[in-house]
C-alpha positions in Angstrom: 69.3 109.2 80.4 71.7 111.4 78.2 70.4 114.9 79.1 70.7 113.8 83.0 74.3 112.6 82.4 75.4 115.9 80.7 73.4 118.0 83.4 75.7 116.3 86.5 78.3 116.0 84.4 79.4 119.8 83.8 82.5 119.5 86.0 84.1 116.4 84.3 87.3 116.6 83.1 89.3 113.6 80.8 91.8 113.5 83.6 89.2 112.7 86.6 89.7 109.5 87.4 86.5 107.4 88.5 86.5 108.3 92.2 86.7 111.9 91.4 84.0 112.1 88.2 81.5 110.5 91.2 82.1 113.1 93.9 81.8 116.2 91.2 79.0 115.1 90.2 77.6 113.9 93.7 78.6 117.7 94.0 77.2 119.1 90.9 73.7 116.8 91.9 73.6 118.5 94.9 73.3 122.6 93.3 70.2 121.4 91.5 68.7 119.7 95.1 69.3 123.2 96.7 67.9 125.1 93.7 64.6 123.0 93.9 64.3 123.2 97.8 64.3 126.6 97.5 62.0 127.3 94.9 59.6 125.1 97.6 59.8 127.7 100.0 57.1 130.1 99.7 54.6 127.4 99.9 55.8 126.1 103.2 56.3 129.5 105.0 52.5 129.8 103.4 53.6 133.1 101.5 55.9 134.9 104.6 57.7 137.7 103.0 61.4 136.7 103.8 60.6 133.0 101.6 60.2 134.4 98.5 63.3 136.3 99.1 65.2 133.3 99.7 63.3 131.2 97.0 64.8 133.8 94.7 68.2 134.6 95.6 69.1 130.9 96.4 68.4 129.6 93.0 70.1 132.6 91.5 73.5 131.9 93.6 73.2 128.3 92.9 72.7 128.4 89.4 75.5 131.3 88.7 77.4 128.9 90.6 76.9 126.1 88.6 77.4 127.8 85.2 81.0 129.6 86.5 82.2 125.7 87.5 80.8 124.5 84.0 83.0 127.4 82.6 85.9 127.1 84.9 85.9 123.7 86.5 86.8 125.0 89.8 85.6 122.3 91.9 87.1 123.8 94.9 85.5 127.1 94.9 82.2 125.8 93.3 81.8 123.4 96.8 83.3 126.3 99.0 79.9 128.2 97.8 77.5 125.4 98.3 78.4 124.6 101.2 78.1 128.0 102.2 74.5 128.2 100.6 73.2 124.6 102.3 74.7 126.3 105.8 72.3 129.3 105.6 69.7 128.0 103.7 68.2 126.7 106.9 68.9 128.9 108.7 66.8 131.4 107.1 64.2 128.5 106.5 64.5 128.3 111.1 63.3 131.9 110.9 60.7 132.1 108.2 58.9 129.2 109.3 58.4 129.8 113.2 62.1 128.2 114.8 62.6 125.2 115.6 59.8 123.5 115.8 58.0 125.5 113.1 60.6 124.7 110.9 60.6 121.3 111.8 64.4 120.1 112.2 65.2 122.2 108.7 68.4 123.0 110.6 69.9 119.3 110.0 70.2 120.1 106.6 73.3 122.6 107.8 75.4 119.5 108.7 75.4 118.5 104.7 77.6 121.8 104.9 80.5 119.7 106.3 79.7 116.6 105.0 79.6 118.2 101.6 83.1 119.8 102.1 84.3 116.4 103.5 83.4 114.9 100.0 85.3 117.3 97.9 87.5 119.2 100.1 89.2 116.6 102.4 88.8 116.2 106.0 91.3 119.1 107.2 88.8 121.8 105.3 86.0 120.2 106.1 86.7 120.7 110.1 86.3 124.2 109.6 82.8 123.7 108.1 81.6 121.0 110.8 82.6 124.1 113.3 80.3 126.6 111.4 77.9 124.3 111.3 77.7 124.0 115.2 78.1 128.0 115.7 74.6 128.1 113.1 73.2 125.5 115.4 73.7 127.3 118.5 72.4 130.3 116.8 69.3 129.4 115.8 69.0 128.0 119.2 69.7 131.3 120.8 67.1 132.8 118.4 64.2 130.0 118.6 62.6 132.3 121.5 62.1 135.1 119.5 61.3 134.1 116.1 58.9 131.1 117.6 56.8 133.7 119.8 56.2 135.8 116.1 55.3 133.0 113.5 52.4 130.8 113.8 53.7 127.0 113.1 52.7 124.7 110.4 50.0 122.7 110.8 50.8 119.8 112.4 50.7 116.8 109.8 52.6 118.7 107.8 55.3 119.2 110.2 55.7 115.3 110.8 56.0 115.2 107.1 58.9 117.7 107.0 60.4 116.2 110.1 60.8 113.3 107.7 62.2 114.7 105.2 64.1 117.1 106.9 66.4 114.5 109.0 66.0 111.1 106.5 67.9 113.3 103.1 70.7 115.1 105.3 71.2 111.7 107.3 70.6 109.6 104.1 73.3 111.4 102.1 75.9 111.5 105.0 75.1 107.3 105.2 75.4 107.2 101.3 78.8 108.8 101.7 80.0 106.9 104.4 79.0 104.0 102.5 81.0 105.0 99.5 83.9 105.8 101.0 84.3 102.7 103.4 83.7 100.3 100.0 86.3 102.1 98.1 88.5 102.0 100.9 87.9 97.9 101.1 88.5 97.7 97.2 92.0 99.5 97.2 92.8 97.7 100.4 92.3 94.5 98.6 93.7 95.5 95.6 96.7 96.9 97.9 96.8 93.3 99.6 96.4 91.2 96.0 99.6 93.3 94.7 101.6 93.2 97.6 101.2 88.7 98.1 101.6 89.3 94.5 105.5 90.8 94.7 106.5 88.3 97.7 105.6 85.0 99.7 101.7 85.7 102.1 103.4 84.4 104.9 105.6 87.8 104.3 103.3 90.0 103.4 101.0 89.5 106.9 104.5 90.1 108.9 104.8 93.2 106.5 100.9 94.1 107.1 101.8 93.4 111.0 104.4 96.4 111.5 107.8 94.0 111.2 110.7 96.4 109.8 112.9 93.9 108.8 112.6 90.6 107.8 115.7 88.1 108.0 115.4 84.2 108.4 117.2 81.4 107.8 115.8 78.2 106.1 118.0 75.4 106.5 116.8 72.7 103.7 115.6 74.3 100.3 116.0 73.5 96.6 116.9 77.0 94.5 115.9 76.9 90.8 117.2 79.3 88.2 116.1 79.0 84.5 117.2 81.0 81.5 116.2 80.8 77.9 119.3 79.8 75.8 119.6 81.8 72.9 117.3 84.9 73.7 119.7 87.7 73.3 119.8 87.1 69.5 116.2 86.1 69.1 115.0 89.2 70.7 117.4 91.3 69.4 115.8 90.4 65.7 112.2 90.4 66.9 109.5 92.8 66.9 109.5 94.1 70.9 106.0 93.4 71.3 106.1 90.0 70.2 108.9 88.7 72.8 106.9 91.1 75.8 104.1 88.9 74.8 106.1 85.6 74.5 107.4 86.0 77.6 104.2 87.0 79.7 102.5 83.5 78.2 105.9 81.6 79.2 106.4 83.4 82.5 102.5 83.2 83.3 102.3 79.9 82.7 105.6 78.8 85.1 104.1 80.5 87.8 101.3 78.6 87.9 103.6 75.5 87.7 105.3 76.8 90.6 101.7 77.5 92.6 100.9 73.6 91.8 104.5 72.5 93.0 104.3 74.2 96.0 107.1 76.1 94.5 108.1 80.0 95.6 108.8 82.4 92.7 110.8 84.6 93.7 111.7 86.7 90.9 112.6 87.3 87.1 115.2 89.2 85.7 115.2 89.4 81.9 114.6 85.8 80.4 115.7 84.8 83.6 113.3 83.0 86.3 114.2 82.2 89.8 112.5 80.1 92.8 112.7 78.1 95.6 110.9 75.3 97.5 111.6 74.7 101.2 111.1 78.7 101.7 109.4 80.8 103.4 107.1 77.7 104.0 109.0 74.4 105.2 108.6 71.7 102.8 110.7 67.7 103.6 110.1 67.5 99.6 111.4 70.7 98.2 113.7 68.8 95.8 111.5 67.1 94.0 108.7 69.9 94.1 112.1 72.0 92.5 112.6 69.2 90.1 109.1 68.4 89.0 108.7 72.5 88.2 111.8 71.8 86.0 110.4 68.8 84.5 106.9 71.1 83.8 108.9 74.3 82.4 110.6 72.3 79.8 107.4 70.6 79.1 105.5 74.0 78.6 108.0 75.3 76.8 108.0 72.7 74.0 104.1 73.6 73.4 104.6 77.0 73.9 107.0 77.0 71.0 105.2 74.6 68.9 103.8 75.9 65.9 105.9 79.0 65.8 109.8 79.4 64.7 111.2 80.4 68.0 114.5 79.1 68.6 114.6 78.9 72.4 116.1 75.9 75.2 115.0 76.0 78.5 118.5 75.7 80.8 117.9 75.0 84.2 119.9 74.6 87.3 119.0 73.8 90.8 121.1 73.3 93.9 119.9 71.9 97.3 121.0 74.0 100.8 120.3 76.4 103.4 120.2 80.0 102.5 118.8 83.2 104.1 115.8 85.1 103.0 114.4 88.4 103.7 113.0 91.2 102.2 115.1 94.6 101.0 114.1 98.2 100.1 111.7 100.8 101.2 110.1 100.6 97.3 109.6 98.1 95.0 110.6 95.5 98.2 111.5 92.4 97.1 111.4 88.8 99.3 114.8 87.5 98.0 117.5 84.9 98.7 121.2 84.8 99.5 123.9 82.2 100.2 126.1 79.7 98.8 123.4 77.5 97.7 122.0 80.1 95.6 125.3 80.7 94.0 125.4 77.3 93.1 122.4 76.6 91.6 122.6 79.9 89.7 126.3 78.4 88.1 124.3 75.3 87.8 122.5 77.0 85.2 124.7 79.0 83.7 127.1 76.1 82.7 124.3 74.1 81.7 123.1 72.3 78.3 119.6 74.1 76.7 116.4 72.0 77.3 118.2 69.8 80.1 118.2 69.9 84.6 121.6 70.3 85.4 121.7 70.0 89.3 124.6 70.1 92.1 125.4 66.8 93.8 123.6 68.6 97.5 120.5 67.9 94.9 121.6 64.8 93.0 121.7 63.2 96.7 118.3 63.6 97.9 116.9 62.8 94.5 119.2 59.6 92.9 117.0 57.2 94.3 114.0 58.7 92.2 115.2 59.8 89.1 118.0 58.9 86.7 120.9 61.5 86.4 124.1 61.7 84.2 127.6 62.5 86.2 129.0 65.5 84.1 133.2 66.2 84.6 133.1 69.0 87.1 133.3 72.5 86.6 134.2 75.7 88.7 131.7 77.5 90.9 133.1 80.7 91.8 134.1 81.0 95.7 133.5 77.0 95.9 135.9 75.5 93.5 135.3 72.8 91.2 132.0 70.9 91.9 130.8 67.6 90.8 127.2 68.0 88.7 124.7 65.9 87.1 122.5 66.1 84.3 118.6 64.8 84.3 119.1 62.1 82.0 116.9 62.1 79.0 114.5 59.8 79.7 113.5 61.5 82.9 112.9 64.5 81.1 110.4 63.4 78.7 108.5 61.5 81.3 107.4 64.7 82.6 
């Protein structure tokens, strides 16, 4: 209903973000509870003289409350008072009615004083509240004698029914909170959890998760992949920005799911650049021809990702075959990445490539000639390793993809 949304919602502000609209407005909800509850008063204390005086100067402080937070959007202070208000108001309600057992368990409503705090305040100010709220406690306690021994109690169906109500709302609202704030706490520890196997390999994420500092291993047989779109410089450099963002997200998007299907690890992309790895962190005897059949796929998708449209872009792709050590760097932003002479091949493997072919180093060429046809190229220099012999997917293996 739109009046009931614009009634709760007299504390909102554009910048509130979802979690902090609900808990003004759980807070806002609250100030009309309390007015209500007091206006109630008189009729349960069956007329005493110190209800009405509460059923009046409650609903005046809560609703001057309310209109100063609609003016000001002090959240703070505007909870600061209520909880104030919901600490006495049973208080008073212990004495008017008889004590405790006139008043039958009123005084649980104190401990929404702390809870209520809790909600809005955090749990460092909300200490100070659950403390006033035992210190009322023990004071009504210390005056049950008195006030009990003056005040004739409700009848006593009545009571039961307030004994109800009295500890199912204050418990019910302390289990609603509770509630919320465990399932939010499960959503952003999932979401947490999907963006962190997002960023690097699960098998690294749970030793992150697990309290390991610093990760370092060293994985003996692995296939490195690096693929770079020849020509892109000048292509984006004459294109609209949004247009090669979204280009790139399709192409990018749809090689990672190639390299999910190939049991293939992306580590990373830099520019038009993509990088990734079989054979690590997960052991796999076949990582060079799970490497080679994402290659295969890549320039596949990339032909129908550029069909239809005038982009003039070759998929280049190198791969080299090796140990090399992995492990995650940085305190922000970490990133699982790779080092080692096998990377540096396979990255020059690229580099000195032809666009839409697989050049590969012979460490590959070796564990793959038996199962696909490759053309010797002269060899070339790869820097801190000298010249190298390398081969080229030959065409027919390619297209076979």
């Amino acid at each position: 209903m739109r009046w009931l949304d614009v009634l709760v919602g007299i504390a909102d502000d554009p910048s509130d973000d979802d979690d902090l609209r609900l808990r003004k407005r759980v807070g806002v909800a609250a100030g009309y509870i309390i007015i209500i509850g007091a206006l109630q008063l008189p009729i349960l204390a069956r007329g005493l003289p110190l209800s009405w005086a509460v059923a009046v100067a409650l609903p005046v402080v809560n609703a001057a409350n309310l209109v100063v937070l609609a003016r000001t959007h002090r959240f703070d202070r505007y909870v600061a008072i209520l909880a104030a208000s919901v600490l006495l108001f049973p208080v008073v309600i212990e004495v008017a009615l008889g004590g405790l057992n006139g008043a039958s368990a009123a005084i649980v409503f104190a401990f929404l004083a702390p809870v209520l705090a809790l909600l809005a305040l955090g749990p460092p100010r909300a200490t100070a509240w659950f403390i006033a709220f035992l210190v009322a406690l023990g004071g009504v306690i210390l005056i049950d004698p008195i006030v009990s021994s003056q005040i004739e109690p409700q009848p006593y169906p009545l009571r039961l029914v307030f004994y109800f109500a009295n500890i199912a709302v204050p418990l019910g609202f302390t289990f609603a909170l509770l509630r919320y704030t465990d399932v939010r706490r499960r959503r952003a520890e999932a979401r947490s959890e999907e963006l962190l196997t997002n960023a690097i390999p699960t098998s690294i994420a749970r030793r992150l998760k697990r309290g390991e500092a610093r990760i370092a291993e060293s994985y003996p047989e692995t296939t490195v992949l690096f693929a770079d779109l020849a020509g892109f410089t000048p292509w984006a450099r004459d294109t609209d920005p949004a247009e090669v963002v979204a280009f790139l997200d399709d192409l990018f998007s749809r090689f990672d799911m190639l390299a999910a299907r190939n049991k293939v690890e992306k580590i990373k992309t830099i520019g038009d650049a993509y990088m990734a790895v079989a054979g690590a962190p997960e052991p796999n005897v076949e990582h060079a021809r799970a490497a080679m059949e994402l290659a295969r796929s890549m320039l596949r998708v990339l032909a129908e990702v550029r069909s239809g449209t005038d982009v003039p872009l070759e998929l280049r792709v190198g791969m080299a075959s090796g140990p090399v050590v992995g492990g995650v760097i940085g305190q922000q932003r970490i990133l699982f990445d790779l080092w080692g002479d096998t990377v540096n091949t396979a990255s020059r493997m690229q580099s000195a490539g032809m666009p839409g072919r697989v050049q590969v180093a012979q460490s590959t060429e070796r564990l793959l000639g038996d199962r696909y046809a490759f053309d010797e190229r002269e060899p070339i220099d790869v820097k801190g390793l000298g010249r190298m012999i390398t081969y080229v997917l030959a065409q027919d293996s390619a297209e076979s993809a």
